[in-house]
C-alpha positions as CSV (number, residue, x, y, z in Angstrom):
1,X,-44.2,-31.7,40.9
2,X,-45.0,-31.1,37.6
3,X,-47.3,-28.6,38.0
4,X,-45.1,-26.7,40.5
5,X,-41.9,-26.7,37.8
6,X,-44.3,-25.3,35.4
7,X,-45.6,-22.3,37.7
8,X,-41.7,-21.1,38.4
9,X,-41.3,-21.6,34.7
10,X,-44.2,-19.1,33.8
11,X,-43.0,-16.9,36.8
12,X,-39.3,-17.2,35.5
13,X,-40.7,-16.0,31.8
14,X,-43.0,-13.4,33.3
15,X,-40.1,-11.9,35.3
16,X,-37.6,-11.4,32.4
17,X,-40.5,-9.8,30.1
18,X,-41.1,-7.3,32.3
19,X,-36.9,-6.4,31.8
20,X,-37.1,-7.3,28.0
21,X,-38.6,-3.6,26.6
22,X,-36.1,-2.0,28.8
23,X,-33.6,-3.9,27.9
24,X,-34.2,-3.6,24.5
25,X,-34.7,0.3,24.6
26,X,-31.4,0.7,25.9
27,X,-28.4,1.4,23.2
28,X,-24.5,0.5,24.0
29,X,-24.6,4.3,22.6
30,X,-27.2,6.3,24.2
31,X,-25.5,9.9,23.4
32,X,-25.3,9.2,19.9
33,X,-26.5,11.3,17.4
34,X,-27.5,10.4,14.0
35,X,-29.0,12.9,11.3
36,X,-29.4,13.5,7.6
37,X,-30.9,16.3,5.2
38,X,-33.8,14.6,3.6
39,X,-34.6,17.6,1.9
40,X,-32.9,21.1,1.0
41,X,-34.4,23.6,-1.1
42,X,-32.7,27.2,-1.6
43,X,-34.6,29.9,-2.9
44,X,-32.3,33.0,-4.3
45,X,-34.0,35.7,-5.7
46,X,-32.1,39.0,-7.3
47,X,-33.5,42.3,-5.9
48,X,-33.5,45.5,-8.7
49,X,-31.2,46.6,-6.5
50,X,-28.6,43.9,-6.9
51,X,-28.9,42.3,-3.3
52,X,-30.1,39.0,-2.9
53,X,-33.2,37.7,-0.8
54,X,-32.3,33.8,0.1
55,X,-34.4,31.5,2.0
56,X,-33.5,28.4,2.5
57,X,-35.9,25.3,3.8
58,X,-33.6,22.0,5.9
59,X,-35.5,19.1,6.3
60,X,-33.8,17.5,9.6
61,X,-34.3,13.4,9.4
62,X,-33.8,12.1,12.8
63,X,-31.6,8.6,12.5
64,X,-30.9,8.2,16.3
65,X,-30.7,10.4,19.7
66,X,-32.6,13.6,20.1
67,X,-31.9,17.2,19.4
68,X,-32.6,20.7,19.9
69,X,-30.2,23.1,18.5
70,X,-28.7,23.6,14.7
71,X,-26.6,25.9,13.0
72,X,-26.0,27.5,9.4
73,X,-22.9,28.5,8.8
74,X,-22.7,31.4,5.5
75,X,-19.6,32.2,4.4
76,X,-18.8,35.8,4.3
77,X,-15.3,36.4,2.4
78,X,-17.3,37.3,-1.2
79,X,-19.9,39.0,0.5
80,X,-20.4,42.6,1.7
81,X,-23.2,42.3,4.3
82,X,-25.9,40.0,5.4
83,X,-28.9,41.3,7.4
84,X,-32.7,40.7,7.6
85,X,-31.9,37.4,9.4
86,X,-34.7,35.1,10.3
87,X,-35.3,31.0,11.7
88,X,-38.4,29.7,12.0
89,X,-39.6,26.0,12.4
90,X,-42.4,24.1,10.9
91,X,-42.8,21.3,13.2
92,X,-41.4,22.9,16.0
93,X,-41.2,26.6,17.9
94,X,-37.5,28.2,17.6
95,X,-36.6,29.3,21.3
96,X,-33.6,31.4,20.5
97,X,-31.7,32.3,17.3
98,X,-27.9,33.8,17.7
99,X,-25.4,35.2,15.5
100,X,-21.5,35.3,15.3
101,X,-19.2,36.7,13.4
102,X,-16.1,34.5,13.1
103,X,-13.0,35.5,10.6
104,X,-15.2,35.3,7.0
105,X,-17.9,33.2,8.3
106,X,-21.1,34.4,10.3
107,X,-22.7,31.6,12.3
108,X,-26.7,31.7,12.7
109,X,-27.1,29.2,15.8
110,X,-31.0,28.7,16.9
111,X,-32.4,26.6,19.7
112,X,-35.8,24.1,19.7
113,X,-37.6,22.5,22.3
114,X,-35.8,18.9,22.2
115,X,-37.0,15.9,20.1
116,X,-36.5,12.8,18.4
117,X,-38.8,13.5,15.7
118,X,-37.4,15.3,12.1
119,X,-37.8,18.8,11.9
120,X,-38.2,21.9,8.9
121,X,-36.9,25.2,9.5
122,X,-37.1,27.9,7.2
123,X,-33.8,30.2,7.2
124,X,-34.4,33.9,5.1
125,X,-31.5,36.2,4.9
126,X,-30.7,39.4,2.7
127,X,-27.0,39.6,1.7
128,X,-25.2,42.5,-0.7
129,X,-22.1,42.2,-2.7
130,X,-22.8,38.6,-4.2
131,X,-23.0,39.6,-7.7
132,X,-19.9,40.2,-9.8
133,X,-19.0,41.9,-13.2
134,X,-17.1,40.1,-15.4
135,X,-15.9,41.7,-19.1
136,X,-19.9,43.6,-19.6
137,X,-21.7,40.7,-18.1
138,X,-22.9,40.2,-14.5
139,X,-22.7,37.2,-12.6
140,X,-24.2,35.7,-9.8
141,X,-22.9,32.8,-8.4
142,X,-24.3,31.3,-5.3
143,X,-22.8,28.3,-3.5
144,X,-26.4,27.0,-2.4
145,X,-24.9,23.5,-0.6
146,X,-21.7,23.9,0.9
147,X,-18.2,21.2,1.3
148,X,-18.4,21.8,5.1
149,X,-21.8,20.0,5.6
150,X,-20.5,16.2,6.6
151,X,-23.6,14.6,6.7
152,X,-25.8,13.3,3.3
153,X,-28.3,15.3,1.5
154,X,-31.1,14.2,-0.9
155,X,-33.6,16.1,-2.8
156,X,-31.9,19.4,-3.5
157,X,-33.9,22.2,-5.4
158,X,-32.2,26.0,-5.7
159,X,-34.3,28.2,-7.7
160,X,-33.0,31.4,-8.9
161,X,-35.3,34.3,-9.6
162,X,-34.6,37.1,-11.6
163,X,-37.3,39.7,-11.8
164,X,-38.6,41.7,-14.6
165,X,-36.8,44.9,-13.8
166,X,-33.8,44.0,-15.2
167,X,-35.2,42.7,-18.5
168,X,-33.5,39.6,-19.5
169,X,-33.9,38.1,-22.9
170,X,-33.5,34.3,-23.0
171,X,-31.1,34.0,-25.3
172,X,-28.7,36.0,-23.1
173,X,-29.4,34.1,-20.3
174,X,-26.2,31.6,-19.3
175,X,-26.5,29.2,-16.7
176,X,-24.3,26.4,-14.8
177,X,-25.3,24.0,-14.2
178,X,-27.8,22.3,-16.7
179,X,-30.9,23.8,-15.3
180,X,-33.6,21.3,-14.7
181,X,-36.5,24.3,-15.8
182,X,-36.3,28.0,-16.8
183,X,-40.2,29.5,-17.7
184,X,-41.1,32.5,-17.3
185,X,-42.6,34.2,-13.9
186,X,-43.6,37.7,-13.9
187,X,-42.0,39.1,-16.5
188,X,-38.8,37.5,-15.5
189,X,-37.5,34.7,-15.0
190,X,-37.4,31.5,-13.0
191,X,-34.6,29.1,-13.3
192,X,-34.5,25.3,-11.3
193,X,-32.1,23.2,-10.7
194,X,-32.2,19.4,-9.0
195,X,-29.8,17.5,-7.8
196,X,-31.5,14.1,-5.8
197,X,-28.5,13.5,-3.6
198,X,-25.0,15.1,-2.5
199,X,-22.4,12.4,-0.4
200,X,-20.7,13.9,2.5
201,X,-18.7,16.5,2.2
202,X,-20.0,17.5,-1.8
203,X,-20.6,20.9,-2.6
204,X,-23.4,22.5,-5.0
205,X,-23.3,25.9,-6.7
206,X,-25.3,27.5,-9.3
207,X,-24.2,30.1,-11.5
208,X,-26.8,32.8,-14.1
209,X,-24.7,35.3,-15.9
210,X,-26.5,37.7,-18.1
211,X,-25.1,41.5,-19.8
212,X,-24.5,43.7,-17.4
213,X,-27.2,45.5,-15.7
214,X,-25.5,46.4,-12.4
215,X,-22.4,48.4,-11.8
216,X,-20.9,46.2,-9.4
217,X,-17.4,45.4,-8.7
218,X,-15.2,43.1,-11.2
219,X,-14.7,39.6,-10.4
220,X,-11.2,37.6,-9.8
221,X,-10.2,34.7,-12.0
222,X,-7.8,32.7,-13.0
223,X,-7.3,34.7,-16.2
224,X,-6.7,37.9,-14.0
225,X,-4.0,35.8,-12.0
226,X,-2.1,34.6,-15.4
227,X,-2.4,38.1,-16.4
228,X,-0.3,39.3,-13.3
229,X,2.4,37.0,-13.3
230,X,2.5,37.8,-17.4
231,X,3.3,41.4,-16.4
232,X,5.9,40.3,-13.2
233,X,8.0,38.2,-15.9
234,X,8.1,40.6,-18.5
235,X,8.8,43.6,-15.9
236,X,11.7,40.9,-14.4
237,X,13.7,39.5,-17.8
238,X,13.4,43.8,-19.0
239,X,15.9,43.5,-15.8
240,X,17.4,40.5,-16.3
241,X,18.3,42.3,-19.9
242,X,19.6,45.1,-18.9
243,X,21.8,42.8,-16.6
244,X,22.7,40.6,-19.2
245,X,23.9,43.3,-21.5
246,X,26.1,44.8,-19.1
247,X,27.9,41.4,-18.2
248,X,28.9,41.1,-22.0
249,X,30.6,44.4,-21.2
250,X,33.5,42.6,-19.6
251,X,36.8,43.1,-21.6
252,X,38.6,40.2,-23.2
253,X,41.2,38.8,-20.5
254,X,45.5,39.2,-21.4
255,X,47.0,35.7,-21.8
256,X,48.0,34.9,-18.6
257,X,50.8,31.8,-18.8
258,X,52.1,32.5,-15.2
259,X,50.8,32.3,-12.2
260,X,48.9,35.8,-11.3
261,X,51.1,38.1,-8.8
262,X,48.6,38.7,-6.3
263,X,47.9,35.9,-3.5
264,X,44.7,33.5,-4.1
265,X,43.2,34.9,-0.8
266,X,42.9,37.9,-2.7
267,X,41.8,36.6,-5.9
268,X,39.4,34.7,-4.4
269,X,37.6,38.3,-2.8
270,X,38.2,39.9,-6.4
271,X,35.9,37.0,-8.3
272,X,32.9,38.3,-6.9
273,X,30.8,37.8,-3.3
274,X,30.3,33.9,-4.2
275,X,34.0,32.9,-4.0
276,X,35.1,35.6,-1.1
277,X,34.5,32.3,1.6
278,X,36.8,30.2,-0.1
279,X,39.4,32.7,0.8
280,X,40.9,31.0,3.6
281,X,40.4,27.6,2.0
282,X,43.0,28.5,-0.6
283,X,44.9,30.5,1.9
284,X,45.8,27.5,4.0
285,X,47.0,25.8,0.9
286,X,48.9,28.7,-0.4
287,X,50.7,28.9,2.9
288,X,51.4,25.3,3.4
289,X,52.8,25.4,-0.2
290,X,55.1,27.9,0.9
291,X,56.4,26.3,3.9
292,X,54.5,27.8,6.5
293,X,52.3,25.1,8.2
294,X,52.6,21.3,7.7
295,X,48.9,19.6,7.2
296,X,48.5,16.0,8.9
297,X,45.8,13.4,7.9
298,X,44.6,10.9,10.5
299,X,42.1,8.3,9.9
300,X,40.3,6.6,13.3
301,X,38.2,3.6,12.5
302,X,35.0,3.0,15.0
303,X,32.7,0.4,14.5
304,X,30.1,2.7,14.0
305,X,32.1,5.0,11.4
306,X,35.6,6.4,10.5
307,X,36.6,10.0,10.7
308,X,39.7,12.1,9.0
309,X,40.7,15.3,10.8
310,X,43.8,17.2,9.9
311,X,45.4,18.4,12.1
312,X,47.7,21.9,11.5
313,X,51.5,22.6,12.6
314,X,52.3,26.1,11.7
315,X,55.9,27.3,11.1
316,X,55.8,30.8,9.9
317,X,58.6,32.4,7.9
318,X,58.5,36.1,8.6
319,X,60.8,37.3,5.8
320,X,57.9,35.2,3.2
321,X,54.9,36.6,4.6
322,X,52.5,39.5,4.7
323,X,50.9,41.1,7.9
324,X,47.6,39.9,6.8
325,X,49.1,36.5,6.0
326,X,51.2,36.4,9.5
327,X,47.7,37.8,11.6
328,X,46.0,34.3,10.2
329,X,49.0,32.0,10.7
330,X,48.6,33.5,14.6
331,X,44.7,32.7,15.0
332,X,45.8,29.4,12.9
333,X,48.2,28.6,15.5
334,X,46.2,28.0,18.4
335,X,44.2,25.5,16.8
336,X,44.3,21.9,17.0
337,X,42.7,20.9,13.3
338,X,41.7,22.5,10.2
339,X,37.8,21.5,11.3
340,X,38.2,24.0,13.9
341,X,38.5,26.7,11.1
342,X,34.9,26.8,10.0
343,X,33.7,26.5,13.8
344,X,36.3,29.0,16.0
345,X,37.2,31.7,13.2
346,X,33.8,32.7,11.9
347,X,34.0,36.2,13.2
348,X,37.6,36.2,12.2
349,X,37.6,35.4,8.6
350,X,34.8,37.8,8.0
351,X,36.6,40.5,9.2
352,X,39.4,39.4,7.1
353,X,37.7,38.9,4.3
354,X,36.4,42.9,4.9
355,X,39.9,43.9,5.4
356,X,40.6,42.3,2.0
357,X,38.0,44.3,0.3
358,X,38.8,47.2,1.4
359,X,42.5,46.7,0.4
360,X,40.9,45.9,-3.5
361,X,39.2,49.2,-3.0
362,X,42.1,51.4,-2.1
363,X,44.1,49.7,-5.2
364,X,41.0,50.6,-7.8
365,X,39.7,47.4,-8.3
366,X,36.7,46.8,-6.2
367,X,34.7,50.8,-6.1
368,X,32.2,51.4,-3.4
369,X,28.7,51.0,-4.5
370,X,27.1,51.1,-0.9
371,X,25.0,54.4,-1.9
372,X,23.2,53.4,-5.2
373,X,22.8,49.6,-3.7
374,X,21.2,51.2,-0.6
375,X,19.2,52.8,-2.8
376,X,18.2,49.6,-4.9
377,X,17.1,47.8,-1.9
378,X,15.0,50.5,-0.5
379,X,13.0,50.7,-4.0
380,X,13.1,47.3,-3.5
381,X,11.3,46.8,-0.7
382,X,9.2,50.0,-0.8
383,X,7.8,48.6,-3.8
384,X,7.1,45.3,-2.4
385,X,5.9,47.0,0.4
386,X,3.4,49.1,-2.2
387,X,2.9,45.5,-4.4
388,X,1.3,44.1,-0.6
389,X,-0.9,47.3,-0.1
390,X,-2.4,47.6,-3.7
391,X,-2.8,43.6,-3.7
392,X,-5.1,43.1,-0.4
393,X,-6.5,46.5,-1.6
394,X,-7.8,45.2,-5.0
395,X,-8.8,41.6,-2.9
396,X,-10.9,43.5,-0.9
397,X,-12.5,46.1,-3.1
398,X,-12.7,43.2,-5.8
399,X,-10.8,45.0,-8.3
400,X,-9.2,42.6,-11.3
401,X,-8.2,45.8,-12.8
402,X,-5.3,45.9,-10.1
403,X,-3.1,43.4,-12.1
404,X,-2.1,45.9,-14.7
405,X,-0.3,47.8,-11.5
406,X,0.7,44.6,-9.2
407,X,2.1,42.9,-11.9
408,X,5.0,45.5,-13.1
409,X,5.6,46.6,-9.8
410,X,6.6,42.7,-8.0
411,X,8.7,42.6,-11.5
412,X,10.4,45.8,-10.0
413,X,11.0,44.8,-6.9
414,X,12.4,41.7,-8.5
415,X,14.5,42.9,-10.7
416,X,15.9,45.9,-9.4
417,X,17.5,43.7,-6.7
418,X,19.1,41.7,-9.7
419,X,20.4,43.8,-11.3
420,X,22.2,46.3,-8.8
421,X,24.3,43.2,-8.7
422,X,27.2,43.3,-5.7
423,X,27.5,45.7,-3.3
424,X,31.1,46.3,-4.4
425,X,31.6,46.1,-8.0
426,X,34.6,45.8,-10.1
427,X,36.0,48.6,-11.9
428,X,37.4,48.7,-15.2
429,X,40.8,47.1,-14.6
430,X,39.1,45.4,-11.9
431,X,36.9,44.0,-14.6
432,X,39.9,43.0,-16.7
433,X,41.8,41.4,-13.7
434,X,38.7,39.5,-12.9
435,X,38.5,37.9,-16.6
436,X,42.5,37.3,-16.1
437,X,41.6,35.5,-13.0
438,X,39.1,33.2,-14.5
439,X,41.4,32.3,-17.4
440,X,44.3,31.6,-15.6
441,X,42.1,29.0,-13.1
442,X,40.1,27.6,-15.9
443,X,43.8,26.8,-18.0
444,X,45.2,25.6,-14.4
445,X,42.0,23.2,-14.2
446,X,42.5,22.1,-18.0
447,X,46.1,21.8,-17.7
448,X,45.7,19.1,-14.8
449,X,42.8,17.1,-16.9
450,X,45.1,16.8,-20.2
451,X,48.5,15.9,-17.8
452,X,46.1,13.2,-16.1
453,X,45.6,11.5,-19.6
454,X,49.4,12.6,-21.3
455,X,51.8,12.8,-18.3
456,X,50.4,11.4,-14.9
457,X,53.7,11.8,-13.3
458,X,53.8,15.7,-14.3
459,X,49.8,15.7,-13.0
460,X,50.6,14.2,-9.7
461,X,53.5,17.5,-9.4
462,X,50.9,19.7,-10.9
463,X,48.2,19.5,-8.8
464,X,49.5,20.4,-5.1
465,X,51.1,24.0,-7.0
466,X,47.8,25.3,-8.2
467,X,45.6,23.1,-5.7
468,X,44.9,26.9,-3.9
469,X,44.0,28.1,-7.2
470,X,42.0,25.0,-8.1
471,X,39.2,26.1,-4.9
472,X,38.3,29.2,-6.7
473,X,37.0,27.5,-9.6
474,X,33.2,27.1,-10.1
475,X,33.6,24.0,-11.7
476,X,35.6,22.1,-9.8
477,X,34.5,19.7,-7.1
478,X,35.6,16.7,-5.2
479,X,33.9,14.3,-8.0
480,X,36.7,16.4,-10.4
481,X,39.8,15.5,-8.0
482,X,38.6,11.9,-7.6
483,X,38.2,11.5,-11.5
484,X,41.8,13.3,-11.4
485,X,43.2,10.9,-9.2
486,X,42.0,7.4,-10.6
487,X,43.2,8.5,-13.3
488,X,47.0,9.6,-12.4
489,X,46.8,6.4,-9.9
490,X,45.6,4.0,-12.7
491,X,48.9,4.7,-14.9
492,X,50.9,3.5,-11.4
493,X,52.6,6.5,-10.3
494,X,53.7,6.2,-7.1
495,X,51.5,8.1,-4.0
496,X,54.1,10.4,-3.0
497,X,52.3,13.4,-0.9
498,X,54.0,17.1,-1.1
499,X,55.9,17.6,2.1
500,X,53.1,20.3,3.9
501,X,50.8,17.1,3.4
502,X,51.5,14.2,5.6
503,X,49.3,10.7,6.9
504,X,49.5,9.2,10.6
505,X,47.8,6.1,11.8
506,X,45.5,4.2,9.4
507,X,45.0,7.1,6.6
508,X,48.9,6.2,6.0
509,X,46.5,3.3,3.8
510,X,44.5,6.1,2.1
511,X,45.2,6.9,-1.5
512,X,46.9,9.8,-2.8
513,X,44.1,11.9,-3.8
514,X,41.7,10.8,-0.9
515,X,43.9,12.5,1.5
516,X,43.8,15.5,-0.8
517,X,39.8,15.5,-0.5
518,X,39.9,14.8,3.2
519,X,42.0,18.2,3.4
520,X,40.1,20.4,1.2
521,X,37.0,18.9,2.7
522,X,37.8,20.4,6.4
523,X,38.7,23.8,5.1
524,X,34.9,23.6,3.8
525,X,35.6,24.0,0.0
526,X,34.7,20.1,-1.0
527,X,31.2,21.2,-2.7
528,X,32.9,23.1,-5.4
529,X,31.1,25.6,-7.5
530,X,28.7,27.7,-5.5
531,X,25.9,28.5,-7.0
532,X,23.0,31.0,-6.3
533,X,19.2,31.2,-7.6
534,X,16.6,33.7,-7.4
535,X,12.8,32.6,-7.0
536,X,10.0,35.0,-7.0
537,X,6.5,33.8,-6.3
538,X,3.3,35.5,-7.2
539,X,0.0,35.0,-5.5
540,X,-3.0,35.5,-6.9
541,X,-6.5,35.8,-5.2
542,X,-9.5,33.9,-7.2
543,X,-13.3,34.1,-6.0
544,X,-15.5,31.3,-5.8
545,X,-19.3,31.1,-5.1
546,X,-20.6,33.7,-2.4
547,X,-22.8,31.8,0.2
548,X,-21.7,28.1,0.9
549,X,-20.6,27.3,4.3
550,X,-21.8,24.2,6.5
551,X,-25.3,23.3,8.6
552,X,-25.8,20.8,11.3
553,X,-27.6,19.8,14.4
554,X,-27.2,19.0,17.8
């Protein structure tokens, strides 16, 4: 018995051993691929004739899996042309070799009988356009290990070799980085440099610059790009300047104690194209001070949030108003609450506020500058239009020299636009209404702030009366009425709305000068000052190391 359990054990063992090398062979992964660059030399030599012979020698280290195909991608955006193309393989024949251009990049693509075993291939190209002047010196810089390649790479030699042709003298000779040798080789030179490792995804350049001996095109740096935006700025404040110079023009504005006799809807177009859409804000105000439409707050609590709308009665008063006053009390009338202004009367208060300018125009205030502004804008954009086509031209044709011209003219296009100014432009009593208009808001605004501190009840009358006046202020905001208002409240005058301003339902609880925000707010006039800016961008174009690019396998 004995004997028979040990022959099924044997047979058992014998059995599994003949599974175990298969077994064993067989990866949970078998199409993975696993490679490194054990070795990658890169030979560049300089031709007299300024091109550049490169070979370059890839060591392929098999990890895991087998392959037969690898690519060499050269970058091609500092280059002019690459030719004399060649793959061939130490260990191993190469069956095909392909080439494709793709945006700056030419791929070289070559296919190997398929192995497991590492490989060599020697790549030889000739490329023109890699070297650079730069202020009398040439420079030739030569990304010999590109940031594409995503696998390791040890032992790295690029040797540069300048010939005796160009006759170099040592001293002249500056290189990047620290070369590991430099000695002498035909008359010329021969420069190495090591690195024994690169991680993933590290890059490795070399750079030789020496006085000029070839008349090839200047290179972009960042110097050339500082020097650019240097001439935009200076081009842009000779603008800005000229602007500022003809603002301080403006006369000195009459005392104005009294309340100006034209409407605030009209004021508000006169102030400039920044105020004209808080026309109809003040307009509803001014009208509702008046006696023409009653305003009514109502407050809903949800338990998500609670809303304020105000809602609009209008009573129009024939005798009081004007046609262009009556023609919005009309489109006002059909709606149901002030919200409704901003959303339904777009196209209406645009026209309006056209209508208005025109009126400002027939009167001498506001003159026509459509022509000359047409004008601006056209130089304007032809001469960013010209800034575009001299830029790319100077990118491609590598000319630094460019920024002298592209810099002045993107300050022209810039500044012109700035300082044509509006479209419609005040004359000189325009000019003088306009500085009336500000003083008289401005003393309205400061009149309200001192009566807040000295005589609250006198504030709390105050405000509603120039409250249309109030919204064509830059500096005032719903932070300003809410200071205004804790104030006045603080010293316990009573909350006693004007009679065109009523509360229903649970705003009756609101505080005096919250249903005064709620109100302006729905015209659209709560963010107060409006405020515009001007940013100009310039872009400049900097070269880095020709060559470069990635290299793999498959």
């Amino acid at each position: 018995m004995m004997r028979l359990r040990l022959l099924a054990l044997l047979f058992m063992m014998g059995w599994i051993s003949c599974f175990l090398p298969h077994a064993a062979g067989q990866s949970p992964e078998p199409d993975r691929k696993e490679y490194a660059f054990s070795n990658y030399d890169v030979t560049i030599h300089l031709r007299p004739d300024g091109a550049l012979d490169v070979r370059e020698t890839l060591r392929l280290d098999v990890i895991h899996g087998t392959f037969s195909s690898m690519y060499r991608e050269v970058e091609m955006n500092n280059l002019d042309s690459l030719s004399h193309v060649s793959v061939t393989g130490e260990e191993t024949s190469v069956d095909s070799l392909s080439m494709e251009r793709s945006g700056g990049d030419l791929m070289l693509r070559w296919q190997y009988p398929e192995r497991a075993k590492p490989a060599s291939f020697d790549i030889s190209y000739r490329v023109y356009g890699a070297l650079r002047s730069d202020d009398g010196m040439n420079v030739l810089k030569w990304t010999a290990i590109g940031t594409e390649i995503d696998v390791p790479v040890s032992d790295v030699d690029v040797t540069v070799m300048l010939p005796s042709e160009i006759a170099i003298p040592r001293d002249s000779l500056s290189l990047a980085p620290e070369p590991e040798t430099i000695r002498a080789s035909g008359g010329g030179w021969s420069i190495s440099f090591v690195r024994d490792s690169l991680d993933v995804g590290t890059g490795y350049s070399v750079e030789a610059t020496f006085p000029k001996r070839f008349d090839v095109p200047e290179q972009f740096d960042g110097l050339d790009v500082l020097k650019g935006l240097a001439f935009t700025l200076v081009t842009f404040f000779a603008f800005l300047g000229a602007y500022l110079i003809r603002r301080r023009r403006q006369p000195a504005p009459d005392v104005m104690a009294r309340e100006p006799r034209m409407p605030p809807y009209e004021a508000a177009r006169m102030l400039g194209e920044y105020r004209a859409p808080r026309m109809h804000g003040a307009m509803v105000f001014d009208l509702a001070r008046r006696g023409h439409l009653t305003l009514r707050a109502d407050k809903k609590e949800s338990w998500l949030n609670s809303t304020t709308t105000i809602a609009v009665d209008v009573h129009p008063n024939e005798s009081d108003l004007r046609p262009f006053e009556m023609e919005f009390l009309n489109e006002l009338s059909v709606l149901d609450t002030l919200d409704e202004l901003q959303s339904d009367m777009s196209t209406f208060r645009q026209e309006q506020r056209t209508e208005v300018r025109k009126t400002l125009v027939e009167r001498g205030w506001l003159y026509d500058r459509s022509r000359p502004y047409l004008q601006a804008s056209a130089l304007s954009v032809g001469t960013l239009v010209l800034t575009i086509g001299v830029t790319a031209w100077a990118i491609a044709q590598h000319v630094p020299a460019a920024v002298y011209v592209v810099g002045p003219l993107l300050g022209v296009s810039l500044g012109s636009l700035f300082f044509i100014g509006s479209r419609y432009a005040p004359t000189e009593e325009g000019r003088r209404l306009r500085a009336q208009l500000n003083a008289f808001i401005e003393e309205a605004k400061a009149d309200i702030e001192s009566l807040s501190e000295d005589n609250p009840e006198r504030a709390a009358e105050r405000f509603p009366e120039v409250l249309p006046w109030l919204l064509l202020s830059d500096d005032m905001s719903a932070a300003w009425i809410k200071e205004q208002g804790e104030t006045i409240e603080a010293a316990g005058v009573p909350e006693v709305l004007p009679a065109w301003l009523q509360q229903t339902g649970t705003s009756a609880d609101a505080t005096l000068f919250a249903v005064y925000i709620a109100a302006i707010t729905s015209t659209g006039n709560s963010g107060g000052a409006v405020a515009a800016s001007t940013a100009g961008g310039v872009a400049g174009a900097g070269a880095g190391g020709a060559g470069g690019g990635g290299a793999g396998a498959s």
